[in-house]
Every structure is written in C-alpha cells, then in structure tokens.
GURO-698716 format. One record per atom (N, C-alpha, C, O): residue number from 1; atom name; x, y, z. Coordinates in steps of 0.2 Angstrom, whole numbers, plus 5000, padded with zeros to 4 digits. Layout:
N
+-----+-------+------+------+------+
: num : atome :   px :   py :   pz :
+-----+-------+------+------+------+
: NUM :    CA :    X :    Y :    Z :
...
+-----+-------+------+------+------+
***
This chain:
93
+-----+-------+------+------+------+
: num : atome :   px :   py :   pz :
+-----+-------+------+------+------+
:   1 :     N : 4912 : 4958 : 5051 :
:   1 :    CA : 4914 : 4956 : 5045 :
:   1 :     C : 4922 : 4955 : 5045 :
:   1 :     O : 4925 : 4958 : 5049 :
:   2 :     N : 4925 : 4950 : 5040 :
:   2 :    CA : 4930 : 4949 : 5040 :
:   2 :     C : 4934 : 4952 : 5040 :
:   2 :     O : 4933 : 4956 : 5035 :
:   3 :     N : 4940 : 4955 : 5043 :
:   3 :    CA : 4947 : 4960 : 5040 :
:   3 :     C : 4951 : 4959 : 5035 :
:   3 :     O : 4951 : 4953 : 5033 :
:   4 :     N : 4955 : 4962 : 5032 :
:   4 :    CA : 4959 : 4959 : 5028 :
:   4 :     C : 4967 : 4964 : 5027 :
:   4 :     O : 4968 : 4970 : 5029 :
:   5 :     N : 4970 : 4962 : 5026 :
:   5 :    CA : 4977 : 4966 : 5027 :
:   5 :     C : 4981 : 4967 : 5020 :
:   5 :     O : 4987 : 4966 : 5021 :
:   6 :     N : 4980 : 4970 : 5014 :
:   6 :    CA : 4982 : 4971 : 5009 :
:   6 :     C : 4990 : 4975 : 5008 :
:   6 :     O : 4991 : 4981 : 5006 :
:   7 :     N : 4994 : 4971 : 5008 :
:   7 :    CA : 5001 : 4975 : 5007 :
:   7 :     C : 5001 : 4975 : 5000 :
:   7 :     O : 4998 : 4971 : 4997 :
:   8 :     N : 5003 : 4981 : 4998 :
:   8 :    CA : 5004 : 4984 : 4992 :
:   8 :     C : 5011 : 4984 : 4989 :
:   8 :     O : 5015 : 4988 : 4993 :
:   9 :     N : 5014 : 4981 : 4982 :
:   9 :    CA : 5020 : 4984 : 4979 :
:   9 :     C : 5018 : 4987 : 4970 :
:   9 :     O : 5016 : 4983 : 4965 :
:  10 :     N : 5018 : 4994 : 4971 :
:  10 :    CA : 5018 : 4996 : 4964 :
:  10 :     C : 5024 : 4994 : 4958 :
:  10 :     O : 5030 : 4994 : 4960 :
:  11 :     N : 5023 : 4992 : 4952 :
:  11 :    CA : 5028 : 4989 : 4948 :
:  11 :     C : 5028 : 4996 : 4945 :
:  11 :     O : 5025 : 5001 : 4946 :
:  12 :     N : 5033 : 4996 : 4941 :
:  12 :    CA : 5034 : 5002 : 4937 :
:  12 :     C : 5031 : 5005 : 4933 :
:  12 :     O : 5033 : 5010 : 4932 :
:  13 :     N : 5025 : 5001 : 4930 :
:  13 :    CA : 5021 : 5005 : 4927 :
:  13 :     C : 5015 : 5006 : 4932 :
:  13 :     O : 5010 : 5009 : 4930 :
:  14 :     N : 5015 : 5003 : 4940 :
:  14 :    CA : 5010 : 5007 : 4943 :
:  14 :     C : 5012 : 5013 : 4947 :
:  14 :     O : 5009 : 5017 : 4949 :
:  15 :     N : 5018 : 5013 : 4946 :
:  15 :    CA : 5022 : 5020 : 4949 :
:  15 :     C : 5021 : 5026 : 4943 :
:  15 :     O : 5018 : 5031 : 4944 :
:  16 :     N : 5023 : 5024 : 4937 :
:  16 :    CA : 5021 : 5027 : 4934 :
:  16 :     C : 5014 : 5033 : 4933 :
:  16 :     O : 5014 : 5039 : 4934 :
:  17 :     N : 5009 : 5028 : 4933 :
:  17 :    CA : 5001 : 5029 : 4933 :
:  17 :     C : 5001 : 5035 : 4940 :
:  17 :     O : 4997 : 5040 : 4940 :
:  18 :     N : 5004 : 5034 : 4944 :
:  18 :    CA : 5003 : 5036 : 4952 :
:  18 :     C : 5004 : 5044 : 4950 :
:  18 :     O : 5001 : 5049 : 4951 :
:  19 :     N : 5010 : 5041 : 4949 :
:  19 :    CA : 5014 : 5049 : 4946 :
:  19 :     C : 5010 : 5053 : 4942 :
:  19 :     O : 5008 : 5059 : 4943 :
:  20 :     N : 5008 : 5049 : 4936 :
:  20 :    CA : 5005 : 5055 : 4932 :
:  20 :     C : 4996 : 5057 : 4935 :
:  20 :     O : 4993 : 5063 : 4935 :
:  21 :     N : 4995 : 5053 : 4938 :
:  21 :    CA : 4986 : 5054 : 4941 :
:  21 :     C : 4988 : 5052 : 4949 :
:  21 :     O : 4989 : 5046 : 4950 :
:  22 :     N : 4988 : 5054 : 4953 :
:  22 :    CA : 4989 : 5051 : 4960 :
:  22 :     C : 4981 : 5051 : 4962 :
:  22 :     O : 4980 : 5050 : 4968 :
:  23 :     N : 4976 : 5053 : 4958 :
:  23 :    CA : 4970 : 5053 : 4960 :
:  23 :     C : 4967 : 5044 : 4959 :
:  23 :     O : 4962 : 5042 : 4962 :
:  24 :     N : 4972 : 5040 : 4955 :
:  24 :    CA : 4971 : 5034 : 4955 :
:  24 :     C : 4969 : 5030 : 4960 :
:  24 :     O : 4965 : 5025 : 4959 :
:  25 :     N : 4972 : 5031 : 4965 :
:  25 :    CA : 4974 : 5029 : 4970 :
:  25 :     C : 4966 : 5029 : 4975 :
:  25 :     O : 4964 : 5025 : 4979 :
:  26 :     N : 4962 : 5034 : 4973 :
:  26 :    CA : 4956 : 5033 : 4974 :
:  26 :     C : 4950 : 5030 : 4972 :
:  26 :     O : 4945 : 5028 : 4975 :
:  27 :     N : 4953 : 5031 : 4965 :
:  27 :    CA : 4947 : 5027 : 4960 :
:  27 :     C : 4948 : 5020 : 4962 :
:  27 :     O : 4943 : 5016 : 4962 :
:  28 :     N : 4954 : 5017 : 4964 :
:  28 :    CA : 4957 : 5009 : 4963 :
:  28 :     C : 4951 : 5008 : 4971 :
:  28 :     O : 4948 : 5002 : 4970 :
:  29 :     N : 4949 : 5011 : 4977 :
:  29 :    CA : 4946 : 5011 : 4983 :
:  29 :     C : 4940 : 5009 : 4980 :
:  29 :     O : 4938 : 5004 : 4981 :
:  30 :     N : 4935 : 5015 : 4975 :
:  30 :    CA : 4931 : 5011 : 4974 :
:  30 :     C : 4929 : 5006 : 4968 :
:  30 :     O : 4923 : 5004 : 4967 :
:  31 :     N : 4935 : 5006 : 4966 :
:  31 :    CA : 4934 : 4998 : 4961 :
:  31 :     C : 4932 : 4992 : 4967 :
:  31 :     O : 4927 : 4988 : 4966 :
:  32 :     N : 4936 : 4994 : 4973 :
:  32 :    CA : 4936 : 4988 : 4977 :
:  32 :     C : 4930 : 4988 : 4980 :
:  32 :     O : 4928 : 4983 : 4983 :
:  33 :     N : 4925 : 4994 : 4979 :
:  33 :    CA : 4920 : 4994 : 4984 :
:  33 :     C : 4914 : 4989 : 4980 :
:  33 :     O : 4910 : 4985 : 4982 :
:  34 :     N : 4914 : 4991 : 4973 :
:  34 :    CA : 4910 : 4988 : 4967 :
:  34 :     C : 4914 : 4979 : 4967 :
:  34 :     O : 4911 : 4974 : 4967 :
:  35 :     N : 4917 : 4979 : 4968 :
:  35 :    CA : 4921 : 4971 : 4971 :
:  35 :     C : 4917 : 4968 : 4976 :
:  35 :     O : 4918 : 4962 : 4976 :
:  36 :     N : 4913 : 4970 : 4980 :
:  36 :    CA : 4912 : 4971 : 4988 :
:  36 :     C : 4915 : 4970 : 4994 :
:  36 :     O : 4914 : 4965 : 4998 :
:  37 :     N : 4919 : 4974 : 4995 :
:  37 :    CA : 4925 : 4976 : 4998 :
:  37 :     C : 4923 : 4981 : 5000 :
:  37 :     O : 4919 : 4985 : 4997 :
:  38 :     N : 4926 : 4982 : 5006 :
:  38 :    CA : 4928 : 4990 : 5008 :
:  38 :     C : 4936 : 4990 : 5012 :
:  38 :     O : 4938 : 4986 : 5016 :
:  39 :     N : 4939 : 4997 : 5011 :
:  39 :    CA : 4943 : 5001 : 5011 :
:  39 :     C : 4943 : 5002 : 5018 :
:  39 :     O : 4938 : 5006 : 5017 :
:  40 :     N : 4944 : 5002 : 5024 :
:  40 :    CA : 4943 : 5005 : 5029 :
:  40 :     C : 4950 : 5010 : 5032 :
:  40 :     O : 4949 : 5014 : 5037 :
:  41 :     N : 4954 : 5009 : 5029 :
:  41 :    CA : 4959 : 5013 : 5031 :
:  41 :     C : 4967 : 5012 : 5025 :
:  41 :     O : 4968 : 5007 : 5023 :
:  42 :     N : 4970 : 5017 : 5024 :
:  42 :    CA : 4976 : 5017 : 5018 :
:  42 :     C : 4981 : 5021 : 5021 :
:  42 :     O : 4980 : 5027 : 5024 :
:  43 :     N : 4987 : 5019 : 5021 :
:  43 :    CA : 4993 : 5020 : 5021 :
:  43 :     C : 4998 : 5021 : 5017 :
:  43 :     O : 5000 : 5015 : 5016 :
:  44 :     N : 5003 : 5024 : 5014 :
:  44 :    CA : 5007 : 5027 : 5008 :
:  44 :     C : 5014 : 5025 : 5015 :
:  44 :     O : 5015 : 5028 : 5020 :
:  45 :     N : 5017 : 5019 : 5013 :
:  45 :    CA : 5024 : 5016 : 5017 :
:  45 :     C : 5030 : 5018 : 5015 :
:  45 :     O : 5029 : 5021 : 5010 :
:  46 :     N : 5037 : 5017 : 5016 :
:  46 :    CA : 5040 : 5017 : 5014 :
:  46 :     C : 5046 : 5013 : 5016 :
:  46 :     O : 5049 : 5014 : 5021 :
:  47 :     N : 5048 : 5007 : 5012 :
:  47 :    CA : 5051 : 5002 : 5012 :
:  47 :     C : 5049 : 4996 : 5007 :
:  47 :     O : 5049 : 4996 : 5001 :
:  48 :     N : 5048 : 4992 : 5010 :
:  48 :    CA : 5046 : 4984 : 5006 :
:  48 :     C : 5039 : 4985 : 5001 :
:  48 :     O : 5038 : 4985 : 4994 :
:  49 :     N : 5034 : 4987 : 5005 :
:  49 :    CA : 5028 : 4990 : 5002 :
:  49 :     C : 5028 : 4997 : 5002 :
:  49 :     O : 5031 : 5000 : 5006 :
:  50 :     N : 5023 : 5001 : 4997 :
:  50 :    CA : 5022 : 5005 : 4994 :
:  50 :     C : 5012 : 5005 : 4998 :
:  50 :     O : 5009 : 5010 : 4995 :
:  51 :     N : 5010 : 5003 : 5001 :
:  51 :    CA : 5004 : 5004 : 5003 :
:  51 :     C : 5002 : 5001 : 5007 :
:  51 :     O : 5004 : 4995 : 5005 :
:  52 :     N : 5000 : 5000 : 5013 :
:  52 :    CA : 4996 : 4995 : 5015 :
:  52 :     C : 4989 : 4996 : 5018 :
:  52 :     O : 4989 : 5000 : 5023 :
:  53 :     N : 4984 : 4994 : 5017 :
:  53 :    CA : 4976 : 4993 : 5017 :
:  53 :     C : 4974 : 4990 : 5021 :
:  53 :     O : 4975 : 4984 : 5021 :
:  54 :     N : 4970 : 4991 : 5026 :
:  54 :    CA : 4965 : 4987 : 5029 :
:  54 :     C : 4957 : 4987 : 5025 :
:  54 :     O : 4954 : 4992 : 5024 :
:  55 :     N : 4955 : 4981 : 5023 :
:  55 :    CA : 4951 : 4981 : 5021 :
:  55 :     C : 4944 : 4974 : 5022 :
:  55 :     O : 4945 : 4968 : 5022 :
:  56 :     N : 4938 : 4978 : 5024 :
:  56 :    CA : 4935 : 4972 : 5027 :
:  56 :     C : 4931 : 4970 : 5019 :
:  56 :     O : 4930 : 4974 : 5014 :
:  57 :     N : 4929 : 4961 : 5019 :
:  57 :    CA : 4927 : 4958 : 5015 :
:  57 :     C : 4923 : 4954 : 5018 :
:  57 :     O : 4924 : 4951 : 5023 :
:  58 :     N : 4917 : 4953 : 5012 :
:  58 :    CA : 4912 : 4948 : 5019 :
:  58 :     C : 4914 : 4941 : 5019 :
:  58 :     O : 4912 : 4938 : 5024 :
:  59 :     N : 4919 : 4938 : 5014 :
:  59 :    CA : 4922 : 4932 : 5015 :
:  59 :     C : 4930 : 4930 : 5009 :
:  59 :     O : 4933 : 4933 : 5004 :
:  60 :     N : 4931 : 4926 : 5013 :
:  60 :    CA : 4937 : 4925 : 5005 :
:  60 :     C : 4937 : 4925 : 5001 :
:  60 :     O : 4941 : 4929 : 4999 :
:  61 :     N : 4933 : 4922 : 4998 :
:  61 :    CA : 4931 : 4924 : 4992 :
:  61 :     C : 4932 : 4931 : 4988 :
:  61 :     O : 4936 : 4931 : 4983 :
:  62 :     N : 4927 : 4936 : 4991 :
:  62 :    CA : 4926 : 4941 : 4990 :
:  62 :     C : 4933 : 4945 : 4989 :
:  62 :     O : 4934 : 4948 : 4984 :
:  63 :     N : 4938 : 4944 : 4993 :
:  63 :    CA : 4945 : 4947 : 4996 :
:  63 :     C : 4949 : 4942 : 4990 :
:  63 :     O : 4954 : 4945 : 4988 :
:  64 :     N : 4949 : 4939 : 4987 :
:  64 :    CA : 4952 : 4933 : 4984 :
:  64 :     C : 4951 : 4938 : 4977 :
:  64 :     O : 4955 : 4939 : 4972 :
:  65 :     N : 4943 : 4940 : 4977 :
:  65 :    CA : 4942 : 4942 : 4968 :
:  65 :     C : 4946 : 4949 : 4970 :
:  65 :     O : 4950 : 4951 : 4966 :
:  66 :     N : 4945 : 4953 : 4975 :
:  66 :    CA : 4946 : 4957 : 4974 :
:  66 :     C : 4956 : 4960 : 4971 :
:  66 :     O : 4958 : 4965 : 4968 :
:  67 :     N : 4958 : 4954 : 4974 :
:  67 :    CA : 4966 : 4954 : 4974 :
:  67 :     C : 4966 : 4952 : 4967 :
:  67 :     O : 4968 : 4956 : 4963 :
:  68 :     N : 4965 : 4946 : 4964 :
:  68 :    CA : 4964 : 4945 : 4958 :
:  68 :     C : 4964 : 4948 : 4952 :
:  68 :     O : 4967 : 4947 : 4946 :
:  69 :     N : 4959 : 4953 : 4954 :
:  69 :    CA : 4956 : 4957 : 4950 :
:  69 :     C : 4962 : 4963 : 4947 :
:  69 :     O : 4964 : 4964 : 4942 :
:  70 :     N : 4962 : 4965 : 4954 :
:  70 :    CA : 4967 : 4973 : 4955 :
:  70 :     C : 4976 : 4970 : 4953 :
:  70 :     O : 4981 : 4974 : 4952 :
:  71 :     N : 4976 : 4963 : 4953 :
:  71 :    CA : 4984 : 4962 : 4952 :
:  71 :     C : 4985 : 4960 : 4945 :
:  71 :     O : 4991 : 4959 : 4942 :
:  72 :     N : 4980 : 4958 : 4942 :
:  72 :    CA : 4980 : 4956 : 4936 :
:  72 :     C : 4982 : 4963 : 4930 :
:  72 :     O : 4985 : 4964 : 4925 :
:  73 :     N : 4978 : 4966 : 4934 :
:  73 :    CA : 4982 : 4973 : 4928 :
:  73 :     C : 4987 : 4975 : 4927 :
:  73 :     O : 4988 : 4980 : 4923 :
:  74 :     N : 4993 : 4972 : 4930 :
:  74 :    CA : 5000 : 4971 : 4932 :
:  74 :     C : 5003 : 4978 : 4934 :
:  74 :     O : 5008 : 4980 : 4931 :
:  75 :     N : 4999 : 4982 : 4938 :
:  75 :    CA : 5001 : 4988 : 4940 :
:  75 :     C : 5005 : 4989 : 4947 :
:  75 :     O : 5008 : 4994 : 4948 :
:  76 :     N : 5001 : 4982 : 4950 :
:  76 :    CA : 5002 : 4984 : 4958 :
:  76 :     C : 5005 : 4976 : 4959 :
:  76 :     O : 5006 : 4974 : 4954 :
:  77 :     N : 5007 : 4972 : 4964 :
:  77 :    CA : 5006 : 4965 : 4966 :
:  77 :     C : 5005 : 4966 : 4976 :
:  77 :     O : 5007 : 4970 : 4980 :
:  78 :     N : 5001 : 4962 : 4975 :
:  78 :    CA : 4998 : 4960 : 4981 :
:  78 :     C : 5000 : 4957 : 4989 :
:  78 :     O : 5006 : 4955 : 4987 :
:  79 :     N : 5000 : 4955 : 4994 :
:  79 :    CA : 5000 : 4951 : 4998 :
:  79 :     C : 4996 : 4953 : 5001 :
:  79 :     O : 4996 : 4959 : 5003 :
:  80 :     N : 4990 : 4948 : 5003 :
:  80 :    CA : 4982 : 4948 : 5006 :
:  80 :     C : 4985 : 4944 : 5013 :
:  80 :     O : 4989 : 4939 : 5013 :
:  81 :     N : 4982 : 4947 : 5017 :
:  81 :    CA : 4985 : 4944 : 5027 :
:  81 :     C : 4977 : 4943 : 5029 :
:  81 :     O : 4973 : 4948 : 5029 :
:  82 :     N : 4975 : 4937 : 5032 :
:  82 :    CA : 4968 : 4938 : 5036 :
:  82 :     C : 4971 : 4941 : 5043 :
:  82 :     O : 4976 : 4940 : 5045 :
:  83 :     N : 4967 : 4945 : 5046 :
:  83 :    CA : 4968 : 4951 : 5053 :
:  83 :     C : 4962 : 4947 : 5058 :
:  83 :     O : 4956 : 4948 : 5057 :
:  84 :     N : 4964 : 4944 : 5062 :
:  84 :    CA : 4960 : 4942 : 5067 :
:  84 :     C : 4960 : 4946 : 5074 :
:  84 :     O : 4965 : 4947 : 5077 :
:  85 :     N : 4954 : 4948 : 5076 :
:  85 :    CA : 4952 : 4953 : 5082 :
:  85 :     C : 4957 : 4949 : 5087 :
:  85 :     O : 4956 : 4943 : 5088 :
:  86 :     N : 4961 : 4951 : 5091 :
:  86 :    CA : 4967 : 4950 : 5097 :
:  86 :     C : 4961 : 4945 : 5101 :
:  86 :     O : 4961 : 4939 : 5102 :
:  87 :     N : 4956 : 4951 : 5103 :
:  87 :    CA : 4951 : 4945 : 5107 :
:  87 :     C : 4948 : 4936 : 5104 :
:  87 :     O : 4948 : 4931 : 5107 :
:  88 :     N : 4947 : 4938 : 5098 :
:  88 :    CA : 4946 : 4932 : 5097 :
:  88 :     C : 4953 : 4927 : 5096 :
:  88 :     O : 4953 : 4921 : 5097 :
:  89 :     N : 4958 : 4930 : 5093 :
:  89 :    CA : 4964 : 4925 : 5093 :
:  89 :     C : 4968 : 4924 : 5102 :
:  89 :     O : 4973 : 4921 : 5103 :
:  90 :     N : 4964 : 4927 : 5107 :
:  90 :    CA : 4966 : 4925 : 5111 :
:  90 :     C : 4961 : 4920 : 5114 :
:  90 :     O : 4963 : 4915 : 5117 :
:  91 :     N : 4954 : 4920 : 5113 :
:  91 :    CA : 4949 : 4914 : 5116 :
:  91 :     C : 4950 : 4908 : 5111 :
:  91 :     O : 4951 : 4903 : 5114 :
:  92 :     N : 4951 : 4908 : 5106 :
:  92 :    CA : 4954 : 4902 : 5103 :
:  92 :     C : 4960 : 4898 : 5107 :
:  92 :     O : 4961 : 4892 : 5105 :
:  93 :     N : 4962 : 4901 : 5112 :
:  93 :    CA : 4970 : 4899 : 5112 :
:  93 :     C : 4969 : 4894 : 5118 :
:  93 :     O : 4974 : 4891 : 5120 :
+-----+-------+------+------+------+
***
C-alpha cells in the first residue's frame, strides 16, 4: 500500500486544543483511520513542523481526503510527501 509522509504545523488554535486535551492528538489517528488511512508511525518535532506522520493510504485520493478533511478545520496545516520504497526508486532508475 501507498506511503505517505504527513508534516504537520499546528496554528494557534491547534496548539491551543493540544494544550488543553493532548489526548486529541489520538482521536485526530483515528479520524484518519474512519478516512481510510492509517497512521503507522507519529513523531512530536521540534522546529519547522510540529509532527510528522508516516501514513499508508490505499491511493491519492484517499491521502488527498484525508489532508483536506483534517486541514480544513483550521487547526493544523499540512504538507503530504509521497514515500517511495528506496528499492523501487532505485529499479526505476
């Protein structure tokens, strides 16, 4: 299945939210999952982003709603990376 590479920046009312509930940060995993998405790994960064996510989707689409979805609520903004397996960006080559 796809990978996907989700950088993450909270705006100041998702810093907020984070603060008062940091359990959010779990419920938001499986918003993504009811999206059909899954979360396969989460990181809490410090610098430019605020999170960064590996997450498999079974196509763009899917990866596309789900960034839509989750940025629309003006909490977080996004930057979605597709992750191609080394082996296959090297047989490509």
């Amino acid at each position: 299945m796809p990978t996907y590479v989700m950088l993450s920046k909270l705006t100041p009312e998702g810093t907020q939210t984070i603060k008062n509930n940091p359990q959010r940060i779990r419920e938001i995993n499986r918003e993504v999952e009811q999206l059909g998405a899954r979360v396969l790994a989460q990181w809490a960064t410090l610098g430019r982003f605020d999170f960064i996510n590996v997450v498999e989707a079974p196509d763009e689409k899917t990866i596309a709603r789900v960034s839509l979805e989750l940025g629309s609520r003006g909490t977080v903004q996004y930057e979605t990376l597709s992750a191609i397996p080394i082996d296959d960006f090297i047989s490509a080559l």
